[in-house]
TIDRENVEX-152864 format. One record per residue: residue number from 1; residue in three letters; chain; x, y, z of N, C-alpha, C in turn. Coordinates in steps of 0.05 Angstrom, whole numbers, plus 5000, padded with zeros to 4 digits. Layout:
BEGIN
+-------+------+--------+--------+---------+------+---------+----------+-------+--------+---------+------+
| vomar | seba | sedren | n.east | n.north | n.up | ca.east | ca.north | ca.up | c.east | c.north | c.up |
+-------+------+--------+--------+---------+------+---------+----------+-------+--------+---------+------+
|   NUM |  Ala |      A |      X |       Y |    Z |       X |        Y |     Z |      X |       Y |    Z |
...
+-------+------+--------+--------+---------+------+---------+----------+-------+--------+---------+------+
END
This chain:
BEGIN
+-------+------+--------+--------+---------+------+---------+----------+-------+--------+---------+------+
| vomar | seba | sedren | n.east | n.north | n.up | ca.east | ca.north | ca.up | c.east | c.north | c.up |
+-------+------+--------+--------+---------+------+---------+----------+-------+--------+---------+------+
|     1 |  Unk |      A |   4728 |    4408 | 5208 |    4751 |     4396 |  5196 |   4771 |    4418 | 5189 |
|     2 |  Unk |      A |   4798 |    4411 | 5198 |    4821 |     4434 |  5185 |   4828 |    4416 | 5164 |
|     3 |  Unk |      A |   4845 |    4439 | 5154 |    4858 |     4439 |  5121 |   4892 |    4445 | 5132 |
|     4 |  Unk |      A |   4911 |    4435 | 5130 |    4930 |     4438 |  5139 |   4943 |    4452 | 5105 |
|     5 |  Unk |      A |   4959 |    4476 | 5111 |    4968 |     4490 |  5090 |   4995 |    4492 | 5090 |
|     6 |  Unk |      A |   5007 |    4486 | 5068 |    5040 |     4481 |  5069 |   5043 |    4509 | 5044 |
|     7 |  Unk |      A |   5067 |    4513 | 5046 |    5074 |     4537 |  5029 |   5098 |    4526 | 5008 |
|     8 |  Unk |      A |   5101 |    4535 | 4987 |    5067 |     4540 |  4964 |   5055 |    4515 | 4958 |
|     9 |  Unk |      A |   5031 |    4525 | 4965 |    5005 |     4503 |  4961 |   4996 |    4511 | 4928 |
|    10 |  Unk |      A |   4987 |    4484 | 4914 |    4988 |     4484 |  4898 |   4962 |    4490 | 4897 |
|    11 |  Unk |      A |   4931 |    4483 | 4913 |    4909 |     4500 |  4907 |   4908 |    4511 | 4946 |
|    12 |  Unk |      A |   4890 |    4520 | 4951 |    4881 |     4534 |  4975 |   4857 |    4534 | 4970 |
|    13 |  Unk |      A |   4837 |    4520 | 4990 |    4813 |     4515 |  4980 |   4799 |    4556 | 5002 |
|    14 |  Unk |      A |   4777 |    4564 | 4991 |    4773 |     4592 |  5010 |   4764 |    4592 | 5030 |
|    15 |  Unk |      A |   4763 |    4565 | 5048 |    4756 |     4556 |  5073 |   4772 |    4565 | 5087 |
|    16 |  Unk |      A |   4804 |    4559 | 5074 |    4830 |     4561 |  5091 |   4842 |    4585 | 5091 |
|    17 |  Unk |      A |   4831 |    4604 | 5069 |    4847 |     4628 |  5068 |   4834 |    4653 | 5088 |
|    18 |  Unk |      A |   4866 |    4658 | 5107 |    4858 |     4686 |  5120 |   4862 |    4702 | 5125 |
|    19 |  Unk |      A |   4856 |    4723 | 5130 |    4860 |     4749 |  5125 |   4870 |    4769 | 5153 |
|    20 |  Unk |      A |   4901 |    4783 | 5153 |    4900 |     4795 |  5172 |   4886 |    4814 | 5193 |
|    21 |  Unk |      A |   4873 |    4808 | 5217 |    4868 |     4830 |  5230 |   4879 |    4840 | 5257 |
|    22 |  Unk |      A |   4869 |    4865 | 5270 |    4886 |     4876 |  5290 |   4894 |    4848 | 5305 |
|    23 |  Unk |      A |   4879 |    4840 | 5321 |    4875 |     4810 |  5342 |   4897 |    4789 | 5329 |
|    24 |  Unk |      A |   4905 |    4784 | 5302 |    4913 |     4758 |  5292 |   4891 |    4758 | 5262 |
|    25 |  Unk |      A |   4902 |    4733 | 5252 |    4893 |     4729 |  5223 |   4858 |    4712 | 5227 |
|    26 |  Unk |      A |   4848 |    4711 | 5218 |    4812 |     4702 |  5215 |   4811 |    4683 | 5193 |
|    27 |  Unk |      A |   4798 |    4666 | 5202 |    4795 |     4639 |  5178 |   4763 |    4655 | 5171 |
|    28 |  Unk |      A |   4766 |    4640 | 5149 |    4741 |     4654 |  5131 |   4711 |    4627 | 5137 |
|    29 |  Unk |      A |   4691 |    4639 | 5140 |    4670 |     4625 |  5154 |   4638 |    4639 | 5145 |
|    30 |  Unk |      A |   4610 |    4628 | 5155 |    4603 |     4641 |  5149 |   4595 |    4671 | 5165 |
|    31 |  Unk |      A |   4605 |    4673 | 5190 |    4607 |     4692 |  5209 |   4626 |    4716 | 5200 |
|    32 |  Unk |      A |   4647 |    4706 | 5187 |    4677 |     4713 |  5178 |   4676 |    4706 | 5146 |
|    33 |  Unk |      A |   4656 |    4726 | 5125 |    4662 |     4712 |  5093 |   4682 |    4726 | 5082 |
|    34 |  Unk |      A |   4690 |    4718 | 5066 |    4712 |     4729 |  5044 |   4707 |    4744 | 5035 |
|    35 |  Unk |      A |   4733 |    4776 | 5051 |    4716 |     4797 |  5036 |   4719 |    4812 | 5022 |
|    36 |  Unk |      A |   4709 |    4823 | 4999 |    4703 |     4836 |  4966 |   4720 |    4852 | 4963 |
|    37 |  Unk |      A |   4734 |    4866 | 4978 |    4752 |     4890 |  4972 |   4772 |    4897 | 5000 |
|    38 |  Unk |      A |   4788 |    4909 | 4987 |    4806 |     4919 |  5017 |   4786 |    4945 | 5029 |
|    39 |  Unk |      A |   4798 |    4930 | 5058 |    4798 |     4956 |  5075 |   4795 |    4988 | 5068 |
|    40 |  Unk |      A |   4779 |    5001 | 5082 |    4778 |     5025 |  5075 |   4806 |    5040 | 5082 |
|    41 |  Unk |      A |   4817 |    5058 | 5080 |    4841 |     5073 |  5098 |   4825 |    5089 | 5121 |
|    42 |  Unk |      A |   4844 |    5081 | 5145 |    4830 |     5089 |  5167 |   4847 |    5123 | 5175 |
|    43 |  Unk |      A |   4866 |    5129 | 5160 |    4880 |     5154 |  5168 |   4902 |    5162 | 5146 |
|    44 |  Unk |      A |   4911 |    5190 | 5142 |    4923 |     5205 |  5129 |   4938 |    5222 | 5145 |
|    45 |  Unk |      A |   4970 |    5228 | 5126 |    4978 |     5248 |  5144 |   4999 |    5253 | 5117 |
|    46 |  Unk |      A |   5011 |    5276 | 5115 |    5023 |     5286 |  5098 |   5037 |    5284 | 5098 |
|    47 |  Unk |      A |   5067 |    5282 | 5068 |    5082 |     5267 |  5067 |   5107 |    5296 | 5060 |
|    48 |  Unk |      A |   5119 |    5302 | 5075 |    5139 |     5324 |  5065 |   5165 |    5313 | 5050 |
|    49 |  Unk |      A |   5175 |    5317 | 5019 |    5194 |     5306 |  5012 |   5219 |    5305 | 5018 |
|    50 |  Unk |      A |   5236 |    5276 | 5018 |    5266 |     5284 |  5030 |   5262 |    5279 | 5064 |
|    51 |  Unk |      A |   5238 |    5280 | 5078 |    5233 |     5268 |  5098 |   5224 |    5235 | 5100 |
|    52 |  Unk |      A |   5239 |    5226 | 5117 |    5225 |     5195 |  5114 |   5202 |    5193 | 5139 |
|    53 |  Unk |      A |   5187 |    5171 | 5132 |    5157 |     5162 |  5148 |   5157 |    5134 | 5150 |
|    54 |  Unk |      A |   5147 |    5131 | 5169 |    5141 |     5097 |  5174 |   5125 |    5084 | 5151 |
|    55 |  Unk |      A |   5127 |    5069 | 5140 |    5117 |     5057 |  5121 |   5084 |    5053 | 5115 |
|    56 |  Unk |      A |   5079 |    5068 | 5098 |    5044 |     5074 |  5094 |   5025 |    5043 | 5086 |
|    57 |  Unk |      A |   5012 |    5042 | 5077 |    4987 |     5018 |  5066 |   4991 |    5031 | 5038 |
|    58 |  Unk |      A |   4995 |    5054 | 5033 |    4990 |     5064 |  5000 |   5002 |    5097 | 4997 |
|    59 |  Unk |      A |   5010 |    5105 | 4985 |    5013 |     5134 |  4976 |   4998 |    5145 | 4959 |
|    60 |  Unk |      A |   4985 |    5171 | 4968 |    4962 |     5186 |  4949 |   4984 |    5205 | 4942 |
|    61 |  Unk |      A |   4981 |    5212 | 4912 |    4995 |     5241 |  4902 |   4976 |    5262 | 4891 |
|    62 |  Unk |      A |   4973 |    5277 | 4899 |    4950 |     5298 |  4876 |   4971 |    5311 | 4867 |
|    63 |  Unk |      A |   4980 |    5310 | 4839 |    4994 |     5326 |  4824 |   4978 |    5345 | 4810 |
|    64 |  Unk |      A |   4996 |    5371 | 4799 |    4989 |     5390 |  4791 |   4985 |    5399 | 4755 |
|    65 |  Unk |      A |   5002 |    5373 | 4751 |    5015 |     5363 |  4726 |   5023 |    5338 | 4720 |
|    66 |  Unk |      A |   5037 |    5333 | 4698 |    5050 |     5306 |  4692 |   5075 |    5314 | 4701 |
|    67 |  Unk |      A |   5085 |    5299 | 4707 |    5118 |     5286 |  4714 |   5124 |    5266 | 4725 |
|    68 |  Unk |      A |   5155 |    5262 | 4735 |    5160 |     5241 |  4753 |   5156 |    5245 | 4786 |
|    69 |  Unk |      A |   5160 |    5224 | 4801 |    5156 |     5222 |  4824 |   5172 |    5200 | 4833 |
|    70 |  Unk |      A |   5192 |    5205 | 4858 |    5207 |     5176 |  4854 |   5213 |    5171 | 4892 |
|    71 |  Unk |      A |   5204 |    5155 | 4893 |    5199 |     5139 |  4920 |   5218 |    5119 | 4930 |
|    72 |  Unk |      A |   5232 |    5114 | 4962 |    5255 |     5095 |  4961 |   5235 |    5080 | 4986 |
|    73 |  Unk |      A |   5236 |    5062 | 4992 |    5236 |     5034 |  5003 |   5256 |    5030 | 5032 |
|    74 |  Unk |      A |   5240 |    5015 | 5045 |    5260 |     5010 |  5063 |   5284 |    4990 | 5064 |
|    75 |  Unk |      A |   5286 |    4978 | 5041 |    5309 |     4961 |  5030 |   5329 |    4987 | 5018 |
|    76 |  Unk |      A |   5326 |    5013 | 5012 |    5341 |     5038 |  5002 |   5332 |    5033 | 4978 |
|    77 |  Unk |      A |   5322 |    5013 | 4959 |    5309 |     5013 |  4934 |   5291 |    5032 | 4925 |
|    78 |  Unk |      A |   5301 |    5047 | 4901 |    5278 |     5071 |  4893 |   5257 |    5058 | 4865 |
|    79 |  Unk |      A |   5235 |    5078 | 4868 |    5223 |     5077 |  4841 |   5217 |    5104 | 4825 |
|    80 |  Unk |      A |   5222 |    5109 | 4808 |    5212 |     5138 |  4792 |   5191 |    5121 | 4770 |
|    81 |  Unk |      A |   5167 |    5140 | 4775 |    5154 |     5134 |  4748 |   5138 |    5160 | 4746 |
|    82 |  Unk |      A |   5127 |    5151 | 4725 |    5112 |     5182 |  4713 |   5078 |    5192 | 4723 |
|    83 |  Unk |      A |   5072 |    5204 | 4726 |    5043 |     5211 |  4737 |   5039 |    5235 | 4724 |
|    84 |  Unk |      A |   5000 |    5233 | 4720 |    4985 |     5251 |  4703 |   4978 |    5270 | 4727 |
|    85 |  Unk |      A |   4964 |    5288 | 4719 |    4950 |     5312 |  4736 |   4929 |    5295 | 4757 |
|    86 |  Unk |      A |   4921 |    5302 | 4786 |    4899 |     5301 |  4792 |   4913 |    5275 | 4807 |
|    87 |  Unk |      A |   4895 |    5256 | 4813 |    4897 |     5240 |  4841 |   4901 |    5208 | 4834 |
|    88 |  Unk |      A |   4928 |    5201 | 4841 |    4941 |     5173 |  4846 |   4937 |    5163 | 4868 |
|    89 |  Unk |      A |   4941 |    5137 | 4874 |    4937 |     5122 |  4900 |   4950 |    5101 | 4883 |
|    90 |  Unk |      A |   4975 |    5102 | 4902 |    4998 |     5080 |  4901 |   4997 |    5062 | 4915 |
|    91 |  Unk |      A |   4992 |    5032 | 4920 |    4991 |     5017 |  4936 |   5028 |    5014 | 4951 |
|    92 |  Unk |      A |   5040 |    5028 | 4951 |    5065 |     5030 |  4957 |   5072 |    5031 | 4997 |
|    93 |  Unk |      A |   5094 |    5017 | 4998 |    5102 |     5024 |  5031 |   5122 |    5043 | 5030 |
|    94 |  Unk |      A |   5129 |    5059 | 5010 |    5152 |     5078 |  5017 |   5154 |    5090 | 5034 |
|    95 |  Unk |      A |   5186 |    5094 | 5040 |    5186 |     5104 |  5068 |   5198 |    5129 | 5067 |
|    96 |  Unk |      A |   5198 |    5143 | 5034 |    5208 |     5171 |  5031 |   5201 |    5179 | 4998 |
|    97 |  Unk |      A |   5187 |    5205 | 4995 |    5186 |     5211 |  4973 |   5209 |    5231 | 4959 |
|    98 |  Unk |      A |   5222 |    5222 | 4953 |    5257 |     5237 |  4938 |   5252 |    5261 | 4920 |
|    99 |  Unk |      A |   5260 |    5285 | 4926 |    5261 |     5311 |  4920 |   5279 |    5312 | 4895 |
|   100 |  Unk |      A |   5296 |    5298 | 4896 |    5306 |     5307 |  4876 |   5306 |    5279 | 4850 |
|   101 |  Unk |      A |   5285 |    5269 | 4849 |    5272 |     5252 |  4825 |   5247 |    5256 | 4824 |
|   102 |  Unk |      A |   5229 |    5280 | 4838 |    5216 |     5290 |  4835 |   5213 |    5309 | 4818 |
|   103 |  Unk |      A |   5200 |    5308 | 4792 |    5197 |     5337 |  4780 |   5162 |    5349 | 4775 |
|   104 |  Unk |      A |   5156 |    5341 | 4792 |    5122 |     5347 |  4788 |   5111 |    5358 | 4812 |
|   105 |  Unk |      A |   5102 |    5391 | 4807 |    5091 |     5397 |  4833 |   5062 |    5381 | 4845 |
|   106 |  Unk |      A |   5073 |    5371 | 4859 |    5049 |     5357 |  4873 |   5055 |    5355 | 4912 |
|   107 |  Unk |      A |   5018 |    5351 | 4918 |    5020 |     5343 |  4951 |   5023 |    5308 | 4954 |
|   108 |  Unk |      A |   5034 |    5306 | 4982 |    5034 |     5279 |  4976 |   5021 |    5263 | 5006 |
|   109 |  Unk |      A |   5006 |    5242 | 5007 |    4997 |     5234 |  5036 |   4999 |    5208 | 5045 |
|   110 |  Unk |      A |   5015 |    5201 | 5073 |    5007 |     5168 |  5071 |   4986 |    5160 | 5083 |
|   111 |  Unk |      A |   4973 |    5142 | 5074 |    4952 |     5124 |  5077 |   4957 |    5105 | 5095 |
|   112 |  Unk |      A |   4940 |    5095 | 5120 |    4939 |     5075 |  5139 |   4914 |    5068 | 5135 |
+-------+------+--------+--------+---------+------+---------+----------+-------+--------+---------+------+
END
């Protein structure tokens, strides 16, 4: 039996909900169950500031310190926010980390 899904559906039973993969999206089954967590990241590559990158799955920062860190979007929309010492993982697509709303020495990597 299908479940025909109109947008926004007021419930979505988890028969119907699915999940992107390389091939196309997967209906959830018991071959195919609903699954517990995202994806692992399958690759890293370093993010030099003031350079732009194709848009990541997430941004890791290992900062050295607290400060800001401020990231623009492929709409040119930025964000600055603040970060502690030691290791963030941004679920972010930025497509540039901004040098100069940066004040925290830190490395930076995107995530696929």
């Amino acid at each position: 039996m299908s479940i025909p899904i109109s947008a926004p559906a007021a419930y979505v039973p988890q028969t119907a909900i699915a999940f992107a993969d390389p091939e196309g999206a997967v209906g959830v089954s018991g071959q195919s169950p609903l699954p517990i967590s995202e994806p692992s990241f399958a690759g890293v590559a370093p993010i030099t500031p003031d350079t732009p990158i194709a848009a990541p799955r997430a941004i890791a920062i290992v900062a050295q310190g607290a400060g800001d860190v401020a990231l623009r979007f492929a709409d040119a929309s930025m964000i600055v926010f603040p970060v502690e010492a030691g290791l963030s993982i941004l679920p972010f697509a930025a497509i540039e980390v901004v040098g100069s709303g940066t004040n925290v020495p830190a490395t930076f990597f995107a995530l696929a």
